[in-house]
N, C-alpha and C positions, 0 to 999 in steps of 0.2 A: 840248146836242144831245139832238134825242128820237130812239130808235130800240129797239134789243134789241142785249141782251147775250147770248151763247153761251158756254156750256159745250163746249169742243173738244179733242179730244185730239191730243197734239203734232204727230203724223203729218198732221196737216189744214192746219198753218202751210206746207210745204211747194206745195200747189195755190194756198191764201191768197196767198203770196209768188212765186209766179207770178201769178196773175192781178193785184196789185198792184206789177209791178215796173217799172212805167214812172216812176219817179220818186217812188215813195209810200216814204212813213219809217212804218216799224212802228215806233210808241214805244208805253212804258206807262203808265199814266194809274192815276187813281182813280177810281171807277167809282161811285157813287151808283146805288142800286138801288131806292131806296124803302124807305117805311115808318124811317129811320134806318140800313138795313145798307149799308154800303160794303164795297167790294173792289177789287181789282188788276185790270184790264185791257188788253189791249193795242188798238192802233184803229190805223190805216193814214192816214197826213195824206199831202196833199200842200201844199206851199209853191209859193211864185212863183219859185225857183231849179227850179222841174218841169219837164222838157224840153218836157213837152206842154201845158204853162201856157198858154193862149189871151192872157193878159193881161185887163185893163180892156178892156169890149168892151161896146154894146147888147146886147139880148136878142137883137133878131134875128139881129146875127151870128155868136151864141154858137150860136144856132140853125142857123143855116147850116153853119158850120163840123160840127157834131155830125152834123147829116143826111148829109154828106159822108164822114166819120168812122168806121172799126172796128178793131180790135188781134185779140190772138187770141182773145179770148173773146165775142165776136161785137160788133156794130153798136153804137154810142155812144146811136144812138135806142132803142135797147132799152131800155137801163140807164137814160138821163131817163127813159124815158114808167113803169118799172117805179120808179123815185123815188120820182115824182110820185104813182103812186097809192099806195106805200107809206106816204107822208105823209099823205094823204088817207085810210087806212086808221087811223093813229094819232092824226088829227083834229090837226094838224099845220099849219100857214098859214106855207108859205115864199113868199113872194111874188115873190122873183126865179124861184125853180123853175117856179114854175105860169107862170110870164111866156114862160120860153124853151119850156117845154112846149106853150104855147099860139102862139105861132112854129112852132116844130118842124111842131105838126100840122095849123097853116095850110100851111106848105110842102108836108109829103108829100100835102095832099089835092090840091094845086095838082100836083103833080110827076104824082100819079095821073090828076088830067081829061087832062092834057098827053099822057100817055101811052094816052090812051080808054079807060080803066077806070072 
């Protein structure tokens, strides 16, 4: 997994585990950091026993379902489209991500002409 690791103080697991409580396992892992240093961390998985597991599905319906889609921390398309360019910030090539993202924002440009915007 490419991404960033955080330094956090315990009191931040509390917001963390709300906004990951839909089904996400906080486990701890080993952490490869570069250069030879490792360390402990913890990361938030979700499994196919996830209540909001979509299952095996096209892009496109992964895409649908998500534009349809928000919990309490706001809208599903947020968190794809903010992903997608995360990945693309770490030079990063997930090809199923960029697949539903590019779904995703055929739909809402489509949803917008639909709406005469």
């Amino acid at each position: 997994c490419i991404g960033m690791a955080y330094l956090i103080a315990p009191a931040v697991f509390a917001q963390r585990d709300l906004r990951e409580k839909n089904g996400y396992l906080r486990c701890a892992t080993e952490l490869d950091l570069g250069n030879g240093e490792r360390d402990e961390g913890l990361v938030y998985i979700a499994t196919a026993e996830n209540a909001a597991f979509l299952g095996p599905a096209p892009e496109a319906e992964i895409a649908r379902h998500i534009a349809a889609s928000s919990g309490p921390s706001g809208p599903n398309r947020d968190y794809l489209l903010q992903l997608a360019a995360a990945l693309r910030d770490l030079d990063a090539h997930d090809p199923h991500v960029f697949e539903v993202e590019r779904h995703l924002v055929d739909l809402l440009a489509r949803e917008r002409r639909a709406d005469g915007h």
